[in-house]
C-alpha positions as CSV (number, residue, x, y, z in Angstrom):
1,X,37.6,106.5,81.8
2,X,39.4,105.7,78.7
3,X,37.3,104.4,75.3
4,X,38.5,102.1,72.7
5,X,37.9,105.5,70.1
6,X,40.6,107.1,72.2
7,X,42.9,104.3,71.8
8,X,42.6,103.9,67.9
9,X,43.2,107.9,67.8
10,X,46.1,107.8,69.6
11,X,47.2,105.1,67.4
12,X,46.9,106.5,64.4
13,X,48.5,109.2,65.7
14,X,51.7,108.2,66.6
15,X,52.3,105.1,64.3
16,X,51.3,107.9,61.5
17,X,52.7,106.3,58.0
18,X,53.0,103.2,59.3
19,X,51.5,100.3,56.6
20,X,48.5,98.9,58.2
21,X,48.6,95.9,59.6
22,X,51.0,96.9,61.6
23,X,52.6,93.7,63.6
24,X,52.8,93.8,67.6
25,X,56.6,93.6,67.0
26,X,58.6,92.1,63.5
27,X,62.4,91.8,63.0
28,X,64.5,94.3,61.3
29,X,67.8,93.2,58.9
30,X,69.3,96.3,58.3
31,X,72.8,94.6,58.7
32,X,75.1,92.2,57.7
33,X,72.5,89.6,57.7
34,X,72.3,88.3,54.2
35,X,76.2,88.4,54.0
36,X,76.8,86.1,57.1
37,X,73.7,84.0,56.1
38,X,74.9,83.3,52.8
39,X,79.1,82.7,53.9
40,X,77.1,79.4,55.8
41,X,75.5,78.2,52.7
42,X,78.4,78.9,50.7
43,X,80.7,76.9,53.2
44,X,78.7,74.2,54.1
45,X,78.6,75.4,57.7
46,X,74.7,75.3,58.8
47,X,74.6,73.0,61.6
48,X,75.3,73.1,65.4
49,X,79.0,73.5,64.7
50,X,81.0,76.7,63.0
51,X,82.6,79.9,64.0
52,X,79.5,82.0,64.1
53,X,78.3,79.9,66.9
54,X,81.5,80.7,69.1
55,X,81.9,84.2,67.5
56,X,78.0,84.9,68.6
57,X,79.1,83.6,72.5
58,X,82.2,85.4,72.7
59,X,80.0,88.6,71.3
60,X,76.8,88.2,73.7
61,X,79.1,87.5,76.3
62,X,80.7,90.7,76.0
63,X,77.5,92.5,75.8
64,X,76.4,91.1,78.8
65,X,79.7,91.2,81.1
66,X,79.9,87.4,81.2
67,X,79.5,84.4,79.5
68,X,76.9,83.1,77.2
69,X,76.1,79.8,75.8
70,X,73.9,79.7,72.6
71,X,70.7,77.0,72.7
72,X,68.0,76.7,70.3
73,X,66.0,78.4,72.1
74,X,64.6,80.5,75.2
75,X,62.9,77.1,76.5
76,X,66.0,74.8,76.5
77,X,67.7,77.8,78.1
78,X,65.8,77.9,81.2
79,X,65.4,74.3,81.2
80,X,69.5,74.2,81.0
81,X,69.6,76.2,83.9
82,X,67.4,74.3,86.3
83,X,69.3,71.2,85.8
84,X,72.3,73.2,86.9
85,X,70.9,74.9,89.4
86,X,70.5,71.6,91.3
87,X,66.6,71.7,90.3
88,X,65.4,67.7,91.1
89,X,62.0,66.1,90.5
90,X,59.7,67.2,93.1
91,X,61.6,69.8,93.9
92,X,59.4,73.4,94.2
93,X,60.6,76.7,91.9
94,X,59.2,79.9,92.8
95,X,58.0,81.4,88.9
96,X,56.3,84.0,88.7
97,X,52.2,84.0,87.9
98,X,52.4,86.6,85.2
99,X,54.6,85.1,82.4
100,X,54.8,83.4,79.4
101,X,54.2,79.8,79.4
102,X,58.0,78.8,79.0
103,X,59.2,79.5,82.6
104,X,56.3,77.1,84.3
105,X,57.0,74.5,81.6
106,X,61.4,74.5,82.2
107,X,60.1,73.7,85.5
108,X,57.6,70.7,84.8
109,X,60.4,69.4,82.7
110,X,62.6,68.6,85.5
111,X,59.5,66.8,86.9
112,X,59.6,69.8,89.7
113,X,56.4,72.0,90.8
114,X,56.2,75.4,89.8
115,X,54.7,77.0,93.2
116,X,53.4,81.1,91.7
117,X,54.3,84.4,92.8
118,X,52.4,87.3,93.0
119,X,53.4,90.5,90.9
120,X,53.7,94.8,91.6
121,X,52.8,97.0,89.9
122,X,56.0,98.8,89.8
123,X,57.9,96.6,87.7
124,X,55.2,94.5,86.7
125,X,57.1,91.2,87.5
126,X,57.8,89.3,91.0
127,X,57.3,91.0,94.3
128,X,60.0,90.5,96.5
129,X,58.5,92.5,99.2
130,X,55.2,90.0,99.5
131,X,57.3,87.0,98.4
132,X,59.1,87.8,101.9
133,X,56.2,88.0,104.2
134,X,54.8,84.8,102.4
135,X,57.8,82.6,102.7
136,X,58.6,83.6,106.4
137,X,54.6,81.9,106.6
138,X,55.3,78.8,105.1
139,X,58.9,77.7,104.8
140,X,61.5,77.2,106.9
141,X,65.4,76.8,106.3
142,X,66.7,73.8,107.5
143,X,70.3,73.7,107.4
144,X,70.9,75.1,103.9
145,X,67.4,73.4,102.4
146,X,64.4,75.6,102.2
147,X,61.0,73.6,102.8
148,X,57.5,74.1,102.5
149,X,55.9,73.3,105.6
150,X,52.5,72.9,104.0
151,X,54.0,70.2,101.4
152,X,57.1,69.0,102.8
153,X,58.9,69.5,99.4
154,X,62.3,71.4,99.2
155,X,61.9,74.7,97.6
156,X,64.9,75.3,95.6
157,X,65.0,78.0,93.4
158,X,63.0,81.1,92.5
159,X,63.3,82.4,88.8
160,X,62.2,86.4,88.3
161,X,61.1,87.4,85.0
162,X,61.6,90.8,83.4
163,X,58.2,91.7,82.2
164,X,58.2,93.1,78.9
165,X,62.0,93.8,79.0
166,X,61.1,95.6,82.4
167,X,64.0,94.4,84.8
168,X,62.4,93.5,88.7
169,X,64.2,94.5,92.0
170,X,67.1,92.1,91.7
171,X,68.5,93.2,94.7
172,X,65.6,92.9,97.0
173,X,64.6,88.9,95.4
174,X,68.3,88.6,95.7
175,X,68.5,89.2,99.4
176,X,65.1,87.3,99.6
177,X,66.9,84.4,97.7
178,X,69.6,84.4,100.2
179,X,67.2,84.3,103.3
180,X,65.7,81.6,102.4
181,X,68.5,79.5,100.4
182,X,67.2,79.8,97.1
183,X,69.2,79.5,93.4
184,X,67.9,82.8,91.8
185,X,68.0,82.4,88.3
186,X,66.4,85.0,85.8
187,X,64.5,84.8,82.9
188,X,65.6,87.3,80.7
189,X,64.1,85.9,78.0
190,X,62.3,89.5,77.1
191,X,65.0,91.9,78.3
192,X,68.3,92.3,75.8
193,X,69.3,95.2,76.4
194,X,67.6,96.3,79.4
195,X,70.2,96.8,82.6
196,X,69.9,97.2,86.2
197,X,71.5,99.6,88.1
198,X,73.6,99.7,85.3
199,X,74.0,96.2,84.9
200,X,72.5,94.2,82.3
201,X,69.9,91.4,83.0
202,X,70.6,88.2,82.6
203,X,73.8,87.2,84.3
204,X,73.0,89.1,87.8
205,X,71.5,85.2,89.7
206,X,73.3,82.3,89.4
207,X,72.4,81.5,85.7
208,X,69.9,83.5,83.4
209,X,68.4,82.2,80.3
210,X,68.0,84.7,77.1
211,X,65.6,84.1,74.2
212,X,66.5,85.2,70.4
213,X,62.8,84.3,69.0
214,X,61.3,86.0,65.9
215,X,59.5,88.6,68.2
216,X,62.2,89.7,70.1
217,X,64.6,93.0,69.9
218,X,67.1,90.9,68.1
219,X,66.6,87.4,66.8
220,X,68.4,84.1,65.3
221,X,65.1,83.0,64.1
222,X,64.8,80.5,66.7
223,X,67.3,80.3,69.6
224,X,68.4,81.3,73.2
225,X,71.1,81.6,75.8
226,X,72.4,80.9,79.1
227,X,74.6,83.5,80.5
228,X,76.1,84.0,83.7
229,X,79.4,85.3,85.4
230,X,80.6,82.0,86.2
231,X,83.3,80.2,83.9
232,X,83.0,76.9,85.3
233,X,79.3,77.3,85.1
234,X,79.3,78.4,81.6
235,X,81.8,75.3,80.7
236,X,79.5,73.1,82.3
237,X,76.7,74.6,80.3
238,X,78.0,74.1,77.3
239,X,78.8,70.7,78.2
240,X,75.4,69.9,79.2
241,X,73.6,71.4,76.3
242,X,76.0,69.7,73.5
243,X,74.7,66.1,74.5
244,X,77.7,65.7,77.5
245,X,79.8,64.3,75.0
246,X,83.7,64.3,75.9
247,X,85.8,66.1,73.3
248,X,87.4,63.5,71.2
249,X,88.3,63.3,66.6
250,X,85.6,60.1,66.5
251,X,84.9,58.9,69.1
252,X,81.6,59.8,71.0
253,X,82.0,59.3,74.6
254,X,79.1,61.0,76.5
255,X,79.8,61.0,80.6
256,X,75.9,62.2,81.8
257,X,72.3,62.9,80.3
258,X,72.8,65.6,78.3
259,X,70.5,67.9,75.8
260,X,70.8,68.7,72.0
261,X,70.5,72.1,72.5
262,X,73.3,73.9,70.6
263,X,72.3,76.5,68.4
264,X,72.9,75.7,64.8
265,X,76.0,78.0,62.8
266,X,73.4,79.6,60.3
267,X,70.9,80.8,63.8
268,X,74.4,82.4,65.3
269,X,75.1,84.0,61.6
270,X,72.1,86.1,61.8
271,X,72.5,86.9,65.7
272,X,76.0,88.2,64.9
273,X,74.6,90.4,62.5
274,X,71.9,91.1,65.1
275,X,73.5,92.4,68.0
276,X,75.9,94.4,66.0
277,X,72.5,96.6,65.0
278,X,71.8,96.4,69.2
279,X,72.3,99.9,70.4
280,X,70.6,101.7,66.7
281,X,67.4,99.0,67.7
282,X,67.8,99.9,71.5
283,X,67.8,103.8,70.3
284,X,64.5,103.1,68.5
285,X,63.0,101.7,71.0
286,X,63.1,103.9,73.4
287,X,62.0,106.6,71.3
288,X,58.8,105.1,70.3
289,X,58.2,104.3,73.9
290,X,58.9,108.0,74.6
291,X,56.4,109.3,72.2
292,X,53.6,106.8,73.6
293,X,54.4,107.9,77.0
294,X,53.8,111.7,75.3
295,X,50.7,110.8,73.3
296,X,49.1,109.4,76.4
297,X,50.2,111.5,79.1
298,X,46.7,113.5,79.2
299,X,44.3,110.0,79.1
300,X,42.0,109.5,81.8
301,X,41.8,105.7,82.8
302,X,44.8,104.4,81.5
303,X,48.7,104.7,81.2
304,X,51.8,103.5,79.2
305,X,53.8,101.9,82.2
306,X,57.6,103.3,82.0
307,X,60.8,101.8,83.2
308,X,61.5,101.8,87.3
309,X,63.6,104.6,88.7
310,X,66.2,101.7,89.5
311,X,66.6,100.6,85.4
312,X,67.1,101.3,81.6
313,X,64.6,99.0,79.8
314,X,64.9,97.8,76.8
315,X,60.4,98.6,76.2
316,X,60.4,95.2,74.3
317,X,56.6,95.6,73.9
318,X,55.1,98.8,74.5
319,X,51.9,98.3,77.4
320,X,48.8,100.2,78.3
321,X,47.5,99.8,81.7
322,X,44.2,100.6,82.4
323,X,43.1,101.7,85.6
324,X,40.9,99.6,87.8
325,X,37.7,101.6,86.4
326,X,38.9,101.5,83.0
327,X,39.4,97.8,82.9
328,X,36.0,96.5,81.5
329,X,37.3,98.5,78.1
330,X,39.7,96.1,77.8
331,X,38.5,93.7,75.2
332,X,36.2,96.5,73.5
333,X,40.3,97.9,73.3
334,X,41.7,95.1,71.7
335,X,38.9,94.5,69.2
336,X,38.8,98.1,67.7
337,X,42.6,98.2,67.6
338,X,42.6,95.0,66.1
339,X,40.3,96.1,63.2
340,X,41.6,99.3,62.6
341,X,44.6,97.2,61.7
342,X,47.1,97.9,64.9
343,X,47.7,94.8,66.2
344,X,47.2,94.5,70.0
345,X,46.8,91.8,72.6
346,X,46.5,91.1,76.3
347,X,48.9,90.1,78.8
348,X,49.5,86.0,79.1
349,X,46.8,83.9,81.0
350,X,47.7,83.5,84.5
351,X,49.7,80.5,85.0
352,X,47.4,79.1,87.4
353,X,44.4,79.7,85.5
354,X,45.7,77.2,83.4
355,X,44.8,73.4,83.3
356,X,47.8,71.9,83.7
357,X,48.8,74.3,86.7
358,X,45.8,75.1,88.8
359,X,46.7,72.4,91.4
360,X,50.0,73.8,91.8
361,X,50.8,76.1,95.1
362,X,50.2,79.9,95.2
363,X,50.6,82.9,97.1
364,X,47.4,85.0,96.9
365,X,47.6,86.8,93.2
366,X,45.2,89.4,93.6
367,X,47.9,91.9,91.6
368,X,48.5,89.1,88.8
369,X,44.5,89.4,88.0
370,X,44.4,92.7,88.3
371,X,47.0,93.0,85.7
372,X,45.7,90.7,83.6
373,X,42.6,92.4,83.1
374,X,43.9,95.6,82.6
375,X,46.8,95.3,79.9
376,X,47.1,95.9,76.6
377,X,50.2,95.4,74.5
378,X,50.9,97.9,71.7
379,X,52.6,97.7,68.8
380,X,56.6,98.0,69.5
381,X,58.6,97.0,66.3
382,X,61.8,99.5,66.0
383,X,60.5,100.5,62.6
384,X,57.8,102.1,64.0
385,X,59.9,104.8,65.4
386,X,61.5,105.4,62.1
């Protein structure tokens, strides 16, 4: 059984020289940052129009094989993508339990019901194994409509998330998706960088929503993205998130409800500077996770979880998993680390241990609360590997 001691050892030990506190994961401008910053303030560009914002699309959408769309920020992203999935209020999405907040609150704001997912352990995120068995209990396709037998509502999409940049099985939820007639969209809010079978996450569904906030591998400050491999969907996107107004010198003309989600020129500045730093901050990343996974290779009780056989991450945060015996360490874990100025913190609370979402529908999550007693995120900033 591991002991908090252990932990702060380790620590110390492989984050030696780092200045104490050291963050759970901070931004690094090493690039062209200030220089692209300042050419906005200098030009009078700052706002939701300028040629970083299309020069930041054109450059994601490269990255990622396909096209992006930048929003202000990971939340409007996978909202954006709902809508276009077809979501509708009282519709049913299929999330998954272990997340952050934002993918159970895209769904609430198309008035839907996020119905949770249990997780695996080996990629940490949705199990499309026990999502199969569960759905052939309690839906049925009618036509090309899933429905929940037990509530009668149309189940209409299911959105994975990569855990901690950790992609899922894609093509397993995929096939699951296509069973059962389901929009697979992913949130890939956690996971730049991180590929699939040698694909990058993000535009592998229909749509996938990317998020560029101050905590992630790269950042615009605030912001996000929708990317996906389909032009008309991405035109649509970008139609939808820039209020639905029709192209015109003055007049404004807008033909649906749309959003005023457009990332602002002086966000896109920085993220162009950003993901040209990418692969040096991807590099770094992977070596710090490397010498985790070498400091703790001999503990008893716990592990650093590593990337599936079937993916490159990205490690966007760094995670100790305790085994089952090891678990009631946990908090004693986080409040020595804590003190001894590494900070550290727990997985997300279950999304339907929540008050706003403990009516909703659920699978049994006895792998969600397992996990959630049992994590512990380390420190992951790509200085720290410096």
């Amino acid at each position: 059984m591991i002991d908090a001691a252990a932990v702060v050892r380790t620590l110390e030990d492989v984050l030696r020289g780092a200045a104490r506190p050291v963050a759970l994961h901070e931004p690094v401008f090493d690039g062209s940052e200030w220089r692209n910053v300042k050419d906005c303030l200098d030009t009078g560009w700052v706002s939701s129009a300028g040629s970083y914002v299309d020069r930041f699309e054109r450059d994601l959408g490269e990255h990622v094989d396909g096209y992006a769309v930048a929003v202000s920020n990971g939340t409007s992203a996978l909202h954006a993508c709902l809508v276009l999935a077809g979501v509708e209020a009282n519709d049913e999405v299929l999330v998954p339990a272990l997340t952050f907040i934002a993918t159970a609150n895209a769904v609430s704001y198309c008035a839907a019901v996020p119905h949770f997912v249990d997780s695996t352990e080996a990629t940490l995120g949705m199990d499309p194994g026990r999502l199969s068995d569960y759905l052939s209990d309690i839906a049925e396709v009618r036509g090309t409509q899933c429905r929940n037998r037990k509530t009668g509502r149309r189940i209409k999409a299911v959105i994975p998330m990569h855990t901690f940049g950790h992609p899922v099985d894609l093509d397993a939820l995929g096939e699951v998706a296509a069973r059962f007639a389901l929009v697979l969209i992913e949130d890939a809010a956690e996971s730049l960088g991180s590929r699939y079978k040698g694909r990058h996450t993000g535009p592998l569904g229909q749509v996938g929503a990317l998020s560029f906030n101050g905590n992630k591998i790269i950042t615009t400050g605030g912001g996000g993205a929708l990317v996906t491999r389909d032009a008309g969907l991405a035109a649509r996107a970008k139609h939808l998130t820039t209020t639905a107004r029709i192209a015109h010198r003055w007049s404004f003309i807008h033909d649906q409800v749309g959003y005023n989600y457009r990332m602002p020129n002086i966000n896109a500045a920085l993220g162009c500077a950003q993901l040209e730093s990418l692969p040096g901050l991807l590099r770094r990343k992977r070596a710090l996770a490397a010498r985790y996974a070498a400091a703790f290779a001999g503990a008893k009780g716990a592990r650093i979880f590593a990337e599936p056989a079937f993916a490159s991450s990205n490690y966007w945060l760094n995670v100790l998993v305790l085994d089952e015996q090891s678990a009631d360490q946990r908090d004693e874990i986080l409040e020595a680390t804590n003190a001894g100025g590494f900070h550290t913190r727990p997985v997300w609370t279950p999304m339907h241990k929540l008050p706003m979402y403990a009516g909703c529908p659920r699978m049994e999550l006895g792998t969600v609360e397992s996990l959630e007693r049992r994590i512990v995120c380390l420190p992951s900033g790509p200085r720290l590997a410096s």
